[in-house]
C-alpha positions in Angstrom: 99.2 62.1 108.0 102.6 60.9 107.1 103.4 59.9 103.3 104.9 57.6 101.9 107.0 56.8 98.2 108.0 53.6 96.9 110.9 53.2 94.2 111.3 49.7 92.0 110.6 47.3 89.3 107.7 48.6 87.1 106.3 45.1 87.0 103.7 43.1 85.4 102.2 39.9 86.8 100.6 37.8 84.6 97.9 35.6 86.3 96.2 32.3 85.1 93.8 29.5 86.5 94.5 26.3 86.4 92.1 23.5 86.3 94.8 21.0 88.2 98.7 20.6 89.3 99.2 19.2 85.1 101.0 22.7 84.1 103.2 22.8 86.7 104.0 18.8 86.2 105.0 19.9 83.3 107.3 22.4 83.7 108.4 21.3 87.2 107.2 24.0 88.7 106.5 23.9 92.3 103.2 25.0 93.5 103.2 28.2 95.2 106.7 29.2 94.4 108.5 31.4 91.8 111.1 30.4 89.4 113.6 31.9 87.5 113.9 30.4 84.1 116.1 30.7 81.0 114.6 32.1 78.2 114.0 28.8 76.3 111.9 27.2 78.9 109.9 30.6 79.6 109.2 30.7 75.8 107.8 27.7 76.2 105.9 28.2 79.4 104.5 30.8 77.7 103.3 29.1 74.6 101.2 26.5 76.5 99.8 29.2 78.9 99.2 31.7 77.3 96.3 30.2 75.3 94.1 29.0 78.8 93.6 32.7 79.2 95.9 35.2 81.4 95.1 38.6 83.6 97.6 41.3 83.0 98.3 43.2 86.4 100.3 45.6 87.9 103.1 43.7 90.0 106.4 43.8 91.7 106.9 44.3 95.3 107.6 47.9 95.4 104.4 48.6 93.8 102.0 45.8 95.5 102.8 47.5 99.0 102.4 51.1 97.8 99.3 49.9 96.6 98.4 48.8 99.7 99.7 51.2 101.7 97.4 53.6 99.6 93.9 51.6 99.7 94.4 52.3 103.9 94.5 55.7 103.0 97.9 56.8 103.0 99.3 59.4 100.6 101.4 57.2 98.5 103.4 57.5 95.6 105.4 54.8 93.1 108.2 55.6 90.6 109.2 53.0 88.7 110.5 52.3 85.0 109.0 50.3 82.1 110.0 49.2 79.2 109.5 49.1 75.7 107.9 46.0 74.7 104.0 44.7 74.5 103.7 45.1 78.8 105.4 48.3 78.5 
């Protein structure tokens, strides 16, 4: 069986629950999307959901489809980086 190695961001995805659309009203956030924000506005992103309870997981691409990869039983293998701060 081949193998396979996946090389990229070290990521982690933090996950919430939302009772309704009013959190992304908020912070015009478009549902089902991803945003790139300026540190300001994901400061305060953060502050408002941060208390509703979050899941810390293992994310970024590279690392979602090795993971993948590996649960259909391919030998597979990540390298990624991390840093130095309360995710890494």
């Amino acid at each position: 069986m081949k193998s396979i190695l996946g090389m990229g961001n070290a990521l982690t995805d933090i996950l919430a629950v939302l009772p309704d659309d009013t959190f992304l009203k908020q912070f015009h956030l478009p549902k089902g999307s991803m945003q790139h924000v300026d540190m300001e506005t994901g400061d305060k992103i953060w502050q408002t959901l941060k208390p509703m309870g979050v899941q810390y997981v293992a994310g970024g691409s590279a690392a979602n489809t090795i993971t993948g990869t590996a649960i259909f039983g391919m030998k597979s293998g990540f390298i990624g980086k991390v840093g130095d701060d309360e995710l890494g």
